[in-house]
Backbone and ligand atoms as CSV (ligand in chain L), in Angstrom:
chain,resi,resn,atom,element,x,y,z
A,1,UNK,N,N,16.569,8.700,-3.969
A,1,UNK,CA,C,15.286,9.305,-4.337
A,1,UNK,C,C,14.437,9.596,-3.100
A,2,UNK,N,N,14.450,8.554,-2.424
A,2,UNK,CA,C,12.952,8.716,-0.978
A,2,UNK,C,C,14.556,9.164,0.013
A,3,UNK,N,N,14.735,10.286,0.675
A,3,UNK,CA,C,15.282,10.738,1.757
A,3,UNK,C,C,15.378,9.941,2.847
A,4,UNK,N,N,16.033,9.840,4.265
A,4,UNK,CA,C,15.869,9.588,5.185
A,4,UNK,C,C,14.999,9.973,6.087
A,5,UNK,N,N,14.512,11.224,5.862
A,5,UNK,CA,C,13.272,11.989,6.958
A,5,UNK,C,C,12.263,11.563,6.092
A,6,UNK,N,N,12.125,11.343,4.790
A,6,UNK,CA,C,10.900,11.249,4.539
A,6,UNK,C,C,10.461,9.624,4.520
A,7,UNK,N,N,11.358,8.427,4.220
A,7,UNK,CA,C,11.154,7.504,5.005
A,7,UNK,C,C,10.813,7.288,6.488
A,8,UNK,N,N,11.575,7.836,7.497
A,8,UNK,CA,C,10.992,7.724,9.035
A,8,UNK,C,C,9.470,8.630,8.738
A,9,UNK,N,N,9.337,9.389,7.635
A,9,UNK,CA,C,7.995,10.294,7.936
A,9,UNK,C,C,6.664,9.031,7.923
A,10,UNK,N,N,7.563,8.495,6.900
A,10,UNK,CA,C,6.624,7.206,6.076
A,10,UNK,C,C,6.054,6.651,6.979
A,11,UNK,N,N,6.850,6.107,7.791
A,11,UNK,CA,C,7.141,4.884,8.883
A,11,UNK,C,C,6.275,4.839,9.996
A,12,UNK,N,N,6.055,6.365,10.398
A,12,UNK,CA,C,5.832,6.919,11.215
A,12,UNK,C,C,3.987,7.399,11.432
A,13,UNK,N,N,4.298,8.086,9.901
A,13,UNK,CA,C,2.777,8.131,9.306
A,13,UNK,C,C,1.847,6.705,9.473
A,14,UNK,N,N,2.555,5.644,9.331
A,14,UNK,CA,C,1.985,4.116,9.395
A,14,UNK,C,C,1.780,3.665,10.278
A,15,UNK,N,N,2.887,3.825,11.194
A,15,UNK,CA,C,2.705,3.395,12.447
A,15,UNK,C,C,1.535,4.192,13.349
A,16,UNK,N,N,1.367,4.999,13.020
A,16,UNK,CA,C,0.248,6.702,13.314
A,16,UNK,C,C,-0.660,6.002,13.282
A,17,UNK,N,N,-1.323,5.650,12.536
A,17,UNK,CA,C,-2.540,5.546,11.415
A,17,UNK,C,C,-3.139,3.914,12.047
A,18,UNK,N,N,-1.955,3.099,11.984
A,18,UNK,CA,C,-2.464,1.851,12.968
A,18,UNK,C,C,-3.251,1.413,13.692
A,19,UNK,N,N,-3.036,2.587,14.856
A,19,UNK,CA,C,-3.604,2.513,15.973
A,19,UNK,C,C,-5.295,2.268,15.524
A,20,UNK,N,N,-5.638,3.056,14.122
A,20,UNK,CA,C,-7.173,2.788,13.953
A,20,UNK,C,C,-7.424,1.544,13.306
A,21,UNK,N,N,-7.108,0.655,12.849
A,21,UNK,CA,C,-7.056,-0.534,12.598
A,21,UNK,C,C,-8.118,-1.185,13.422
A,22,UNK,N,N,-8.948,-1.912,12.231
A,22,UNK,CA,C,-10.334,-2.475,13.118
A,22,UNK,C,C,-9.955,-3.738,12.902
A,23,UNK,N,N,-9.411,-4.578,13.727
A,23,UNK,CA,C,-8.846,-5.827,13.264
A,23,UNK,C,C,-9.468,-7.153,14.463
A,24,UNK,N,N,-10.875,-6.861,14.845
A,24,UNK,CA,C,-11.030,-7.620,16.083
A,24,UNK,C,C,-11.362,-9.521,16.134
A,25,UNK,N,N,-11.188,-9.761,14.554
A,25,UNK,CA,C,-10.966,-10.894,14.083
A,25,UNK,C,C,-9.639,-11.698,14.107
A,26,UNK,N,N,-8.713,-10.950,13.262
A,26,UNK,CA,C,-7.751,-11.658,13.603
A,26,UNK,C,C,-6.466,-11.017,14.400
A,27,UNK,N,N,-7.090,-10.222,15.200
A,27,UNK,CA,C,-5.940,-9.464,15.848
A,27,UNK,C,C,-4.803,-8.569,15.029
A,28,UNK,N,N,-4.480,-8.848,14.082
A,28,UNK,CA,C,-3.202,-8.402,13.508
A,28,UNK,C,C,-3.796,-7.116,12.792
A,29,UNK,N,N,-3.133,-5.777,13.305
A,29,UNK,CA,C,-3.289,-4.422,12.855
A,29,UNK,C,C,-1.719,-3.962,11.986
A,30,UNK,N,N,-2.558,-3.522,10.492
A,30,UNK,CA,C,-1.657,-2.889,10.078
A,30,UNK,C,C,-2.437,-1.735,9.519
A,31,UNK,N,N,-1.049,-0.894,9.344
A,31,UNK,CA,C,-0.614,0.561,9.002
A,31,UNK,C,C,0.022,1.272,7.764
A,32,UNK,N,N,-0.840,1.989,6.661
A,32,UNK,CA,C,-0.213,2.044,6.114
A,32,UNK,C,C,-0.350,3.556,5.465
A,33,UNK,N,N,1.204,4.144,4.716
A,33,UNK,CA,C,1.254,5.245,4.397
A,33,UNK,C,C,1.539,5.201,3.203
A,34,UNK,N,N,1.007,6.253,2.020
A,34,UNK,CA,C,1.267,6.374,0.677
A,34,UNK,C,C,1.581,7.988,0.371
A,35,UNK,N,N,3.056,8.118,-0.315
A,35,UNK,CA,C,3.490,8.978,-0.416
A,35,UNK,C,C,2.863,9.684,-1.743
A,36,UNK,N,N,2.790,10.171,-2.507
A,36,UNK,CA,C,1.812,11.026,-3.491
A,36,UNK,C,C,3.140,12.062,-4.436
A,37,UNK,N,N,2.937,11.674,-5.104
A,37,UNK,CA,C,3.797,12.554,-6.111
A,37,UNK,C,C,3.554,14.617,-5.238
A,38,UNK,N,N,2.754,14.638,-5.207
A,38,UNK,CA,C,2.445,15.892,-4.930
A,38,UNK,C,C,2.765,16.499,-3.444
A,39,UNK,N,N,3.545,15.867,-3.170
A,39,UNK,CA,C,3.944,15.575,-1.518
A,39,UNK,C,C,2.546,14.886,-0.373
A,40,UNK,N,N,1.429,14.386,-0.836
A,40,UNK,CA,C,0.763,14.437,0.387
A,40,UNK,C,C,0.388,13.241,1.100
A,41,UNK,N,N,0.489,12.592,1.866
A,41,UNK,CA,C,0.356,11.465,2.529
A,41,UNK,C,C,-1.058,11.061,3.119
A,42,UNK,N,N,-1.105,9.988,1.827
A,42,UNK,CA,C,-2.728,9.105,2.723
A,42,UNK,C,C,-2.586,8.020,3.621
A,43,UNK,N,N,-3.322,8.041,4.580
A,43,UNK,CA,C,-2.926,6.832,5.390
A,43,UNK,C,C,-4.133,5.635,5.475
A,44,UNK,N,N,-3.750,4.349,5.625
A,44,UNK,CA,C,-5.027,3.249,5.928
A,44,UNK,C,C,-4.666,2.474,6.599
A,45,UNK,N,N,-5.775,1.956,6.975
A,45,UNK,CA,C,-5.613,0.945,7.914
A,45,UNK,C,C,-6.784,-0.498,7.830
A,46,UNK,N,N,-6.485,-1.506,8.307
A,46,UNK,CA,C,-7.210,-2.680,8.147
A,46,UNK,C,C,-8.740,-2.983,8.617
A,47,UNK,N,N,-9.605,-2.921,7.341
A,47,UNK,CA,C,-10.839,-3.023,8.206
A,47,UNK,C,C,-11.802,-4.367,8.170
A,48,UNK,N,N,-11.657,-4.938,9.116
A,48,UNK,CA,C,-11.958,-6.316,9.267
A,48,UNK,C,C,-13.917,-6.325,9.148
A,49,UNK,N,N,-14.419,-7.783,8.653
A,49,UNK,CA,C,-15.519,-7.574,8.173
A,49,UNK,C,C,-16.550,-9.028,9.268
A,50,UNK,N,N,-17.626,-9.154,10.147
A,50,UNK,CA,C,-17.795,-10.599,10.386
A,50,UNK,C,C,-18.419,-11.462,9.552
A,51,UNK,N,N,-18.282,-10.617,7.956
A,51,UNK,CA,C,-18.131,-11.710,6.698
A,51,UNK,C,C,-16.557,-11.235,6.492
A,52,UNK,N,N,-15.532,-12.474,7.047
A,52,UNK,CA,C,-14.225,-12.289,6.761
A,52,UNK,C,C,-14.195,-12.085,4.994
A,53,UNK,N,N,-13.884,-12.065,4.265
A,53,UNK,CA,C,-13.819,-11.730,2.960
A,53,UNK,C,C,-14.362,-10.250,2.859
A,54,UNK,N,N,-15.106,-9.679,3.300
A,54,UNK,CA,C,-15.182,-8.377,2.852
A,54,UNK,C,C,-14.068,-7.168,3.860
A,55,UNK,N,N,-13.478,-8.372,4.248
A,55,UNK,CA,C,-12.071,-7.430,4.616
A,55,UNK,C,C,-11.313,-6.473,3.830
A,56,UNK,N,N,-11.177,-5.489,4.137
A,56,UNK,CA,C,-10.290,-4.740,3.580
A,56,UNK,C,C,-8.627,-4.431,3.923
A,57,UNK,N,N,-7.607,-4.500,3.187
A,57,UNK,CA,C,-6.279,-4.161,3.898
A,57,UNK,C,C,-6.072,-2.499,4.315
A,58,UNK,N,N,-5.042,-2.493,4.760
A,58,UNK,CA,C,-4.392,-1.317,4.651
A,58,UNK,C,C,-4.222,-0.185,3.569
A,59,UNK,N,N,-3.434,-1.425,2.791
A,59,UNK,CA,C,-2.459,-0.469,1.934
A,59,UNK,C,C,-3.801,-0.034,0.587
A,60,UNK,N,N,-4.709,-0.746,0.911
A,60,UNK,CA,C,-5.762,-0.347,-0.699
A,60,UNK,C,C,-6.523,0.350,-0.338
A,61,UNK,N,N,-6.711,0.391,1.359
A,61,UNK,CA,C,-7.621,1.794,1.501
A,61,UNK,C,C,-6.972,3.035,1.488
A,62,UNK,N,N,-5.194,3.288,1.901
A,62,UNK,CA,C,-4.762,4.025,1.402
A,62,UNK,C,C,-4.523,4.617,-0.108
A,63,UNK,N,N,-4.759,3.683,-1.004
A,63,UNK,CA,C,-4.477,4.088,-2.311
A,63,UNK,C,C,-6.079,4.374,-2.330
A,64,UNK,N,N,-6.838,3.631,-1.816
A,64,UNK,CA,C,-8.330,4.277,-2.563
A,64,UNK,C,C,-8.614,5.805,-2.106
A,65,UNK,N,N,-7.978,5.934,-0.677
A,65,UNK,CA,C,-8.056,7.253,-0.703
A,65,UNK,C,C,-7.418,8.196,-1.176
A,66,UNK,N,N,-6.295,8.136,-1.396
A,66,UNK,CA,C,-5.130,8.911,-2.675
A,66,UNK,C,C,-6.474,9.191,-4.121
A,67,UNK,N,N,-6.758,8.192,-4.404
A,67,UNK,CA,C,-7.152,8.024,-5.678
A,67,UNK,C,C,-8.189,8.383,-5.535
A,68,UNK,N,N,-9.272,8.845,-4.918
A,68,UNK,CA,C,-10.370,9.290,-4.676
A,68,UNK,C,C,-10.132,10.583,-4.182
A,69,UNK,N,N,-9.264,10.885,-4.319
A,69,UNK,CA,C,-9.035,12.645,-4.049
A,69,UNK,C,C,-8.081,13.537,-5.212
A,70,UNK,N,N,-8.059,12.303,-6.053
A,70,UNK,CA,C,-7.371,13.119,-7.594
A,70,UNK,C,C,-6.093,12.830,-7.342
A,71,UNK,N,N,-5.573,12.191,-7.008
A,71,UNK,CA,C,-3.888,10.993,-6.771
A,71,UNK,C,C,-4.028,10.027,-7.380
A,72,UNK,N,N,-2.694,10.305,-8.402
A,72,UNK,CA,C,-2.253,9.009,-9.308
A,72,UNK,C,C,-1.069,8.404,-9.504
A,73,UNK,N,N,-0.445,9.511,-8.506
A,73,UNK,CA,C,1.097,9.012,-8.849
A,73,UNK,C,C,1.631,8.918,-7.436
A,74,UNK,N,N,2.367,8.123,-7.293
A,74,UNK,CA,C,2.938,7.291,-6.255
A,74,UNK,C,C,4.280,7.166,-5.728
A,75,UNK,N,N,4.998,7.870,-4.814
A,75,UNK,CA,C,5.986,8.028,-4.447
A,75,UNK,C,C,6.772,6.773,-3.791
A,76,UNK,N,N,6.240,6.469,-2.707
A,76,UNK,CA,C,6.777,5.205,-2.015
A,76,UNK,C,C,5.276,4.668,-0.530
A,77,UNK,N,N,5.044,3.783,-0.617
A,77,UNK,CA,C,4.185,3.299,0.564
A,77,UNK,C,C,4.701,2.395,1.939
A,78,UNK,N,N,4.905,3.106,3.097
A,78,UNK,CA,C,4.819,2.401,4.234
A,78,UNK,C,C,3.837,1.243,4.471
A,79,UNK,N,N,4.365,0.481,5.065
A,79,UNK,CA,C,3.576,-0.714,5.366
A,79,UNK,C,C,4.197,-1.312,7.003
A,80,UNK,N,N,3.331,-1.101,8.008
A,80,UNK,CA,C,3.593,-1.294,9.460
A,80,UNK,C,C,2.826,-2.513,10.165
A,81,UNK,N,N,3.217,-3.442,10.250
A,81,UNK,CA,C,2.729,-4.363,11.433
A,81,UNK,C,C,3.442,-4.576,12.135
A,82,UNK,N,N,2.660,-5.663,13.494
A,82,UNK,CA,C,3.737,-6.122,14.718
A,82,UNK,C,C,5.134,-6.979,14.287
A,83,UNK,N,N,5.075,-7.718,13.222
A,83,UNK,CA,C,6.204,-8.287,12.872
A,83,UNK,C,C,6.399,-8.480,11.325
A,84,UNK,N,N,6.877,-7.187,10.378
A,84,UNK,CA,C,7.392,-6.731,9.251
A,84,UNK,C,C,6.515,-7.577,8.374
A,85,UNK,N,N,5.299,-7.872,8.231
A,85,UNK,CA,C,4.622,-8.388,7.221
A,85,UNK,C,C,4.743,-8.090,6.281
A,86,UNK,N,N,4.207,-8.689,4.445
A,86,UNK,CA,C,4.685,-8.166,3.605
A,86,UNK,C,C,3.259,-7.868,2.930
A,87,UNK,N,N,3.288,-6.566,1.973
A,87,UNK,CA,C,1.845,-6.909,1.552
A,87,UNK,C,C,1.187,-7.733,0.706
A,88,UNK,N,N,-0.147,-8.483,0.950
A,88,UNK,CA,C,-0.682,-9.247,-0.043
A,88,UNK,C,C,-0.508,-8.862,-1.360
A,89,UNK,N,N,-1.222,-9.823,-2.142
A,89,UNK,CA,C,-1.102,-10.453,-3.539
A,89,UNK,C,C,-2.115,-9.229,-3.973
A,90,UNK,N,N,-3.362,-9.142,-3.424
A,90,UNK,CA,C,-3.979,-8.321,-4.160
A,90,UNK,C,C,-3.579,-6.964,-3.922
A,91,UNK,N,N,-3.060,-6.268,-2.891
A,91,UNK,CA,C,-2.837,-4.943,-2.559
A,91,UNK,C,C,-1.893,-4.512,-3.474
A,92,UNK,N,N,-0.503,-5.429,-3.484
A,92,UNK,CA,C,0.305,-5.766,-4.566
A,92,UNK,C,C,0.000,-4.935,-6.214
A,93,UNK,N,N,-1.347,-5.714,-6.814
A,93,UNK,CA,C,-2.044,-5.501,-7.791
A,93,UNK,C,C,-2.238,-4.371,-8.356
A,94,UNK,N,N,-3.081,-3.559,-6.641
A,94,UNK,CA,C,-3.539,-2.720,-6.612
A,94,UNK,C,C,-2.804,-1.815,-7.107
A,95,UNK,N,N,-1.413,-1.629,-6.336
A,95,UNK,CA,C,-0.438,-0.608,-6.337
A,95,UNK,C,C,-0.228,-0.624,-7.935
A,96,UNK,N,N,-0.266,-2.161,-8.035
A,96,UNK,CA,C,0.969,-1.835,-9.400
A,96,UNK,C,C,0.013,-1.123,-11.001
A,97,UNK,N,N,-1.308,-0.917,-10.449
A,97,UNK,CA,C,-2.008,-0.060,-11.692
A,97,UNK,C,C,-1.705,1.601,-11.713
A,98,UNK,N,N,-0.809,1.933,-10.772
A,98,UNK,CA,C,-0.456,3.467,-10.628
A,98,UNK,C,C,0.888,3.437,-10.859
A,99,UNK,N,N,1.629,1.909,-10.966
A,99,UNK,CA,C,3.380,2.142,-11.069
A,99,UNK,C,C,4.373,1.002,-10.424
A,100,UNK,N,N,4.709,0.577,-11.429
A,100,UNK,CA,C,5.775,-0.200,-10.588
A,100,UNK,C,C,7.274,0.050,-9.616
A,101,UNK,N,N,7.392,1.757,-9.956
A,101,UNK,CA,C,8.212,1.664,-9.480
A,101,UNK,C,C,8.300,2.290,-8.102
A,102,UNK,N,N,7.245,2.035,-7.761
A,102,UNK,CA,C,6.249,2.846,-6.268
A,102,UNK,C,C,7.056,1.758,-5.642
A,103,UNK,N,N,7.774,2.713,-3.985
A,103,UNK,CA,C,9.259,2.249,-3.422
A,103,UNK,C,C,8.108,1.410,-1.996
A,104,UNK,N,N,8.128,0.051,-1.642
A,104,UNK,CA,C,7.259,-0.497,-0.378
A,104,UNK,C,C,8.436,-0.304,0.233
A,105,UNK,N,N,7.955,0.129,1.635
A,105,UNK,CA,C,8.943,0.182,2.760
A,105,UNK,C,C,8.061,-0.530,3.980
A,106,UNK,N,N,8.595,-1.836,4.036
A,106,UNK,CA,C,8.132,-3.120,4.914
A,106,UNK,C,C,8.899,-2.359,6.278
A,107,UNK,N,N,7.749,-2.118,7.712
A,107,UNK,CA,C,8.700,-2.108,8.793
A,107,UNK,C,C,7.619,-3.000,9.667
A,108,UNK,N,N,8.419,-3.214,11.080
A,108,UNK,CA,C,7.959,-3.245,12.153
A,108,UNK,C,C,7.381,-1.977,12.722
A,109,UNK,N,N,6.514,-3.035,14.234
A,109,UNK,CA,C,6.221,-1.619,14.745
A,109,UNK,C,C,7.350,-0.915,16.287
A,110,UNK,N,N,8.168,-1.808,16.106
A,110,UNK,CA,C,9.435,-1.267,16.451
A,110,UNK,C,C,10.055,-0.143,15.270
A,111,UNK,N,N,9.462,0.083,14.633
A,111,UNK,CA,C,9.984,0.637,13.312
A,111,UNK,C,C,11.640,0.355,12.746
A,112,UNK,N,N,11.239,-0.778,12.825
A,112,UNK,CA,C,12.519,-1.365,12.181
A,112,UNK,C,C,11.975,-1.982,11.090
A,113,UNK,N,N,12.913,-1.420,9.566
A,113,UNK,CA,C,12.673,-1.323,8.194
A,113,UNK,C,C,13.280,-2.550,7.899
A,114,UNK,N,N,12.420,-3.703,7.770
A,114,UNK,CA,C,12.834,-4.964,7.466
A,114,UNK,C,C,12.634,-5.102,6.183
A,115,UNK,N,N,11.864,-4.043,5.400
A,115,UNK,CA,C,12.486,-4.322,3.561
A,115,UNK,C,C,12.516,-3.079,3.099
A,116,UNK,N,N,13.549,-2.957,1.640
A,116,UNK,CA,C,12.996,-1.806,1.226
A,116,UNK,C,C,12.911,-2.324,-0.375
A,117,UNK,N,N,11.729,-2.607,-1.048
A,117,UNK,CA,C,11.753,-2.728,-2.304
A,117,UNK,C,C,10.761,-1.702,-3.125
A,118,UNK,N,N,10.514,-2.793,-4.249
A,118,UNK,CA,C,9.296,-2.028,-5.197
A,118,UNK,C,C,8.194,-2.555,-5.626
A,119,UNK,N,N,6.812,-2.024,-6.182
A,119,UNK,CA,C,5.745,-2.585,-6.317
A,119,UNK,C,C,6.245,-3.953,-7.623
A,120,UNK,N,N,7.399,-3.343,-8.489
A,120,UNK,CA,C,7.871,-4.436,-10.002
A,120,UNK,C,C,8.400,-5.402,-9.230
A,121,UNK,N,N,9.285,-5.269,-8.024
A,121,UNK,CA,C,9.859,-6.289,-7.242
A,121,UNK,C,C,8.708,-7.490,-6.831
A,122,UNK,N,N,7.540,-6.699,-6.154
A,122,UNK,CA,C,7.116,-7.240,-5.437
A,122,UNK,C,C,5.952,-8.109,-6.714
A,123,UNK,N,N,5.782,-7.976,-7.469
A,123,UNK,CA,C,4.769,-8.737,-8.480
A,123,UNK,C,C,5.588,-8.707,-9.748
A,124,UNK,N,N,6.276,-9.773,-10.308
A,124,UNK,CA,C,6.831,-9.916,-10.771
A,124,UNK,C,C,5.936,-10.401,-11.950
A,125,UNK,N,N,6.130,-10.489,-13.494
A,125,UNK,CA,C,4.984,-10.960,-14.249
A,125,UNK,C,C,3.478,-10.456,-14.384
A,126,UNK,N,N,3.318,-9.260,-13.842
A,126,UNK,CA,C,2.467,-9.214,-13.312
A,126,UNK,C,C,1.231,-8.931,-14.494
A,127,UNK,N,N,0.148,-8.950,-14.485
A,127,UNK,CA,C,-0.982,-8.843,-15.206
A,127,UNK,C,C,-1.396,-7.283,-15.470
A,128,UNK,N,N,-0.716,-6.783,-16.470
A,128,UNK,CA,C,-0.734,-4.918,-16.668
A,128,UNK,C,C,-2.043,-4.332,-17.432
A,129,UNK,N,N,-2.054,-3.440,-16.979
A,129,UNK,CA,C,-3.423,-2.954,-17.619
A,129,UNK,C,C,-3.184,-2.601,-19.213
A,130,UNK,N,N,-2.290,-2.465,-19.349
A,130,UNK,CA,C,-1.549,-2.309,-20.769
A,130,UNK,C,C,-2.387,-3.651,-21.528
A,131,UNK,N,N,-2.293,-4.843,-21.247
A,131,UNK,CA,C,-3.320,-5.701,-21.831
A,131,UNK,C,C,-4.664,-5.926,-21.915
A,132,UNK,N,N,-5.336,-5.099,-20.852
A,132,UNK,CA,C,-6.712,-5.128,-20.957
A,132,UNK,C,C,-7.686,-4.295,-22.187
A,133,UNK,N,N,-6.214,-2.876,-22.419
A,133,UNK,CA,C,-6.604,-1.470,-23.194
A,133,UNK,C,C,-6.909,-2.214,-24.449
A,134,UNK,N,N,-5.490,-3.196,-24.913
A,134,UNK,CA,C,-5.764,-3.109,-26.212
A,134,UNK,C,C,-6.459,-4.784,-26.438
A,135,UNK,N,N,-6.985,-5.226,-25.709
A,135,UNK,CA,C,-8.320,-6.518,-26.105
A,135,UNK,C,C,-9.168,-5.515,-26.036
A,136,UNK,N,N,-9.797,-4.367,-25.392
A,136,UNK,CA,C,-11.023,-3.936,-25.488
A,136,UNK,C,C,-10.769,-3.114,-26.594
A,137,UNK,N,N,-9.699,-2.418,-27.420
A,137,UNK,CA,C,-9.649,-1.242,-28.780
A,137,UNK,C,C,-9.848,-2.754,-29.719
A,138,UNK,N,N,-9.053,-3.671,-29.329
A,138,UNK,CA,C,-9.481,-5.415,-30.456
A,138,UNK,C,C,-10.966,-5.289,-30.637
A,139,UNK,N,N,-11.305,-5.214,-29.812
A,139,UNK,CA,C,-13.037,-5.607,-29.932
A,139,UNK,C,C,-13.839,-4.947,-30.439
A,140,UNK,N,N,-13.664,-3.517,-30.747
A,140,UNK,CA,C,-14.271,-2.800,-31.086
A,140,UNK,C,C,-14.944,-2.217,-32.735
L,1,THU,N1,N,-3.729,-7.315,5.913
L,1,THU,C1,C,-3.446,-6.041,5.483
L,1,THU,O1,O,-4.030,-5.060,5.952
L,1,THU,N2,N,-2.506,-5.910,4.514
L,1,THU,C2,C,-1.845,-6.938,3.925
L,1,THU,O2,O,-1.139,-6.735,2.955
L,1,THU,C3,C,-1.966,-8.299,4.472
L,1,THU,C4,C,-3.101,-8.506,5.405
L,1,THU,C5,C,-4.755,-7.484,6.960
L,1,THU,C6,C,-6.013,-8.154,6.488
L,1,THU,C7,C,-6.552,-8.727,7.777
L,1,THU,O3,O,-7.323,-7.756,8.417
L,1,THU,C8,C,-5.318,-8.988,8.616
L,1,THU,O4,O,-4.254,-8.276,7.994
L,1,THU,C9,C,-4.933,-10.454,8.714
L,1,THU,O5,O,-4.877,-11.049,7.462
């Protein structure tokens, strides 16, 4: 399904995008790319807060920007740090309200592709919006 050029595009796009990473807290910059049903690639990056908690990741400012420009569907997302991190629990979340079967491609910034899974892989059990729809049509 995801090509070989358009994975290195991924990879590449992430590793791109990095470099803006405001990370002067905890050092660690990541990179990330979201592929778009429609071919178009958003990119994010980590924006650190000196109220740590209002940190933001990567990968959710990329989807917020997908999704704030009329993107809902989800091809596959790059994810780039110095040593193949995986993405958090909540970014995780994030993804998985547009699709589970949105392809994460974990690399280095050697761009070496140290995973290739999926958002269903990666949150297993996960808490679907499918349950929220029908407690709020319950309530009504
Ligand atoms: N971070 C991300 O950008 N994505 C993740 O999935 C994990 C963590 C960022 C948040 C923080 O700026 C830094 O990495 C260290 O936790």
């Amino acid at each position: 399904m995801l090509t070989d050029e358009l994975r290195e595009k991924l990879i590449e796009a992430a590793l791109e995008a990095r470099r803006w990473a405001y990370a002067p807290y905890s050092g660690y910059s990541v990179g990330a790319a979201l592929l778009t049903a429609s071919g178009r690639i958003y990119d994010g990056v980590n924006v650190e807060n000196a109220s740590y908690p209002n940190t933001i990741c990567a990968e959710r400012v990329a989807v917020f920007k997908a999704v704030s420009e009329g993107e809902r569907e989800f091809i596959a997302i790059a994810v780039v740090t110095s040593n193949g991190g995986a993405p958090c629990g909540a970014c995780r979340q994030v993804l998985s309200e547009f699709g589970f079967d949105t392809i994460v491609l974990i690399a280095d910034e050697r761009r070496n592709l140290v995973a290739e899974t999926t958002v269903g892989e990666l949150l297993p059990r996960a808490f679907r919006k499918e349950q929220v729809v029908k407690e709020t049509r319950a309530s009504v």
